[in-house]
C-alpha positions, -999 to +999 in steps of 0.1 A: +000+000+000+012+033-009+015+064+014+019+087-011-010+119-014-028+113-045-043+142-068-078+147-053-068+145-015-039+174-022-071+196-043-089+195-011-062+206+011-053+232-017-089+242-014-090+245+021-060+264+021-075+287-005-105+297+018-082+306+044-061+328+018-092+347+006-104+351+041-069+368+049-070+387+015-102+403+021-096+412+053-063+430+040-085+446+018-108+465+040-075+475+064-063+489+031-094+500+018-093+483-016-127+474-028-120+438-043-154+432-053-147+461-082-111+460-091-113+488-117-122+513-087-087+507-076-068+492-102-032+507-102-038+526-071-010+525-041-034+504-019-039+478-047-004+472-054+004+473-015-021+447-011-009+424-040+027+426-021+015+420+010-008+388-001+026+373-017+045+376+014+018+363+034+013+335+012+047+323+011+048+326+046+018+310+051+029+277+028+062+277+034+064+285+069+042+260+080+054+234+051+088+240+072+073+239+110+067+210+128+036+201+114+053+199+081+018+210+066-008+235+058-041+240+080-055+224+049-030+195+045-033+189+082-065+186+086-067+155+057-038+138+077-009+147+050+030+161+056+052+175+033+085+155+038+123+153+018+127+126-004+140+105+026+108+112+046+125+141+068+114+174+075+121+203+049+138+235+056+123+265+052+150+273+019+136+238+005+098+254+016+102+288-004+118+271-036+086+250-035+060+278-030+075+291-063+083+259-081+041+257-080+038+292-101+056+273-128+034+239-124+005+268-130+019+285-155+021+256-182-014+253-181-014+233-146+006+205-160+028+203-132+001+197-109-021+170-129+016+154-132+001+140-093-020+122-104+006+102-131+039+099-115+048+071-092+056+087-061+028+117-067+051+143-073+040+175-092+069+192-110+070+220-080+075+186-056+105+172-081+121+204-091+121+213-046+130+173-044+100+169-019+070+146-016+035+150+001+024+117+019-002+105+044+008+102+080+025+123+112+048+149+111+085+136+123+083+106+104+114+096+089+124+080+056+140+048+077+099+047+093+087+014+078+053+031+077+067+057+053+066+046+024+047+010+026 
């Protein structure tokens, strides 16, 4: 039995995660006062731009800062049970984290290819997971690549 996360389990977490972005985004908004729900009021204004930088650094923070933590997972990932490990099952490093926040803009970017690549590859890897050399998998946090209940 594989422990690998497959396609559909890591779209839930994604979407999970995605609900706690937006919540974060608009509430950035009204501190900043951008009006998101009509983009063309404030298209190109300082506040618009401020809040497009500020939702970046947040959201690598947010991925790869908790990718990188103990839990070794999102609120989303953790709450279906999955950890984002090395290839030998360890814990990444929050270098290893950030190169795999932005390996994902290039899995989105060729028309989402590297991310339906999850659902074909052996180990489940999307191209952000093989070009940051990580793997997504079912389980705790702190298991190790010599944990026979790794990769079973």
């Amino acid at each position: 039995m594989e422990n690998y996360a497959g396609f559909w389990l890591r779209v839930v977490a994604y979407i999970i995660d995605a609900i706690i972005m937006t919540v974060v985004q608009f509430a950035l908004a009204a501190i900043l006062g951008v009006n998101l729900m009509d983009p063309e009021a404030s298209a190109g204004g300082g506040s618009s731009i401020l809040l497009n930088v500020v939702s970046i650094v947040i959201a690598v923070a947010y991925f790869a800062g908790l990718e990188s933590s103990s839990w070794q997972a999102t609120v989303g990932k953790k709450a279906l049970g999955l950890v984002v490990t090395d290839i030998d099952g360890n814990r990444i490093g929050i270098g290893r984290a950030i190169g795999r926040y932005f390996g994902k803009i290039l899995s989105a970017l060729i028309l989402l290819i590297g991310f339906i690549m999850v659902a074909f590859t052996e180990r489940k890897q999307g191209l952000h997971d093989m070009l940051a050399g990580t793997l997504v998998v079912k389980g705790q946090p702190g298991m190790t690549g010599t944990d026979p209940n790794v990769f079973s």
